[in-house]
C-alpha positions as CSV (number, residue, x, y, z in Angstrom):
1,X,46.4,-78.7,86.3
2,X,43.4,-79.0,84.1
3,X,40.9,-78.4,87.6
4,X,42.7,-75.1,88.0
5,X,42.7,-74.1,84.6
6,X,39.0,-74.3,83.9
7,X,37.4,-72.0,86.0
8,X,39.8,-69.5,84.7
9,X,39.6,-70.3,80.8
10,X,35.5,-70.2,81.9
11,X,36.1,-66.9,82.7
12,X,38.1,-65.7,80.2
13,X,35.3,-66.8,77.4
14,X,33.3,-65.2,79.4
15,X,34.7,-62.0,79.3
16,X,35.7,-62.4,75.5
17,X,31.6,-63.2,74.8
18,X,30.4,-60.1,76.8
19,X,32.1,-57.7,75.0
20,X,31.8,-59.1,71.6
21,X,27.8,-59.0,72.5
22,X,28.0,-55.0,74.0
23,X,29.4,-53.6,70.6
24,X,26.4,-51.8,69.0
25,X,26.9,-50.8,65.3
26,X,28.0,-47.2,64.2
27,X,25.0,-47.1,61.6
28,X,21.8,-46.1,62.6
29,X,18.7,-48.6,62.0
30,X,17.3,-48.5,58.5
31,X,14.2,-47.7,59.7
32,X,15.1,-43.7,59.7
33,X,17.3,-41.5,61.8
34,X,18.2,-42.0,65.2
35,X,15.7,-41.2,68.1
36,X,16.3,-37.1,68.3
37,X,18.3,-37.3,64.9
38,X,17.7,-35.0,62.5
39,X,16.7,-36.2,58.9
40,X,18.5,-33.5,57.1
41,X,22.1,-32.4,58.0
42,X,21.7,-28.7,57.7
43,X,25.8,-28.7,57.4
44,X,26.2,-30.6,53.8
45,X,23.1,-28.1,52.8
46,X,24.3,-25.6,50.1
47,X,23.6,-22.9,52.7
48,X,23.9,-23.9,55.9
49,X,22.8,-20.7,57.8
50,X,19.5,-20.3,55.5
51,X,18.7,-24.2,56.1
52,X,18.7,-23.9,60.7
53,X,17.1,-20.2,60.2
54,X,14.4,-22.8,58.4
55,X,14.2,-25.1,60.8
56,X,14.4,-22.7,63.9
57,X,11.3,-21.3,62.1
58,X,9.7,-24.5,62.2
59,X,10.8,-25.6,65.2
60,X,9.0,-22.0,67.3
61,X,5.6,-22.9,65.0
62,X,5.5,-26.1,65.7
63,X,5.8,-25.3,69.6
64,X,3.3,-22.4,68.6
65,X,0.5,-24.4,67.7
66,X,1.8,-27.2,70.4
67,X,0.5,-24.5,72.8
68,X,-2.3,-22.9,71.5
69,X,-4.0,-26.9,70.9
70,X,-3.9,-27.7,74.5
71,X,-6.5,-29.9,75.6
72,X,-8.3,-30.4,71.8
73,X,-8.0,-34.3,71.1
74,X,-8.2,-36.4,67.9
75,X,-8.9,-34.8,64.5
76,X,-9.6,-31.2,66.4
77,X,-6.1,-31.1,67.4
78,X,-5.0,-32.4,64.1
79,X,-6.8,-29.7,62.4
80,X,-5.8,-26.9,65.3
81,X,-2.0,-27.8,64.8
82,X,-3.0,-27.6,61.0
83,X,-4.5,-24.1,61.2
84,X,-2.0,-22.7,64.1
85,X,1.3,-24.0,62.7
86,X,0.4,-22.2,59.5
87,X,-0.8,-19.0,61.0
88,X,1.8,-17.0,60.5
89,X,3.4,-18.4,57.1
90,X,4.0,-15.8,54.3
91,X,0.8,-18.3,52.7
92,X,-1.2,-19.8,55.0
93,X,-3.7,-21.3,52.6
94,X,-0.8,-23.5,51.0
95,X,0.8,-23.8,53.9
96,X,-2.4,-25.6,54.9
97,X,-3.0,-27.8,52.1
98,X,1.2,-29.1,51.8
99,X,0.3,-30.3,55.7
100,X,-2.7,-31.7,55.5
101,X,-1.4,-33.5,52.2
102,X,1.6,-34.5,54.4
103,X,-0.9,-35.8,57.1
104,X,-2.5,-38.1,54.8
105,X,0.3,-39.6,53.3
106,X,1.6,-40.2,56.8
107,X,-1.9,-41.6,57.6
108,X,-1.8,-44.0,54.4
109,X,2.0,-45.4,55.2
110,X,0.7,-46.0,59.2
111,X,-2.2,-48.2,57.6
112,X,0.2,-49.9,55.1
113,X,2.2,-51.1,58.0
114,X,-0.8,-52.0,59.9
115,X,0.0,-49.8,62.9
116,X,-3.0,-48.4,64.9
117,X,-4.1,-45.3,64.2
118,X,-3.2,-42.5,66.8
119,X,-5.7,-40.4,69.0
120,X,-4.6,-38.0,70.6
C-alpha cells in the first residue's frame, strides 16, 4: 500500500509547494512604485481634477520636448529636454532651474548607489 501511495502523496506536495511559491505579495517593492505606477494618487489629492489637468500638462511637455530632442545625445539632450519641457511654462526661467536642480539631485542619488551614469 505504501508503493501506491507515494507517487501520489509526491504529487500532492508537489502541487501544495508550487502554489505556495507562485503567490506574489499585494505590496509593491520598497524600492518605489510599481513599473507604470504612479507616485502620487491624483484621487486622495484634495482636488482631484486640478491634480490629472497637472499631470496631463506634464505628461504633453514631456512628450513635447521628447520630440523636439530627437537625435541630440548626452548632456545636449539633457539640456534640450531641459529648455523644451519648459518652453511653454507660465516661467520658464524657474521652470528651468527647479529641473535642472532636480537633475542633479537625481545625478547625486545614482552616484550614491553606485549605478553608472546614463548616456543617452
Amino acid at each position: 500500500m505504501l508503493k501506491t501511495l507515494t507517487p501520489f502523496l509526491g504529487a500532492a506536495l508537489l502541487a501544495a509547494s508550487t502554489s505556495l511559491l507562485a503567490q506574489g505579495t499585494s505590496t509593491p517593492p520598497a524600492g518605489g512604485p510599481a513599473k507604470g505606477g504612479h507616485r502620487f494618487d491624483c484621487s486622495q489629492a484634495k482636488d482631484p481634477k486640478a491634480c490629472e489637468e497637472r499631470r496631463t500638462k506634464a505628461r504633453e511637455a514631456r512628450d513635447y520636448a521628447r520630440k523636439q530632442c530627437e537625435g541630440k545625445t548626452g548632456a545636449a539632450h539633457g539640456d534640450c529636454m531641459i529648455k523644451e519641457g519648459c518652453s511653454k511654462a507660465q516661467d520658464p526661467a524657474k521652470c528651468e532651474a527647479n529641473l535642472k536642480a532636480r537633475a542633479e539631485k537625481h545625478k547625486q542619488r545614482m552616484q550614491e548607489k553606485g549605478a553608472p551614469a546614463q548616456s543617452k
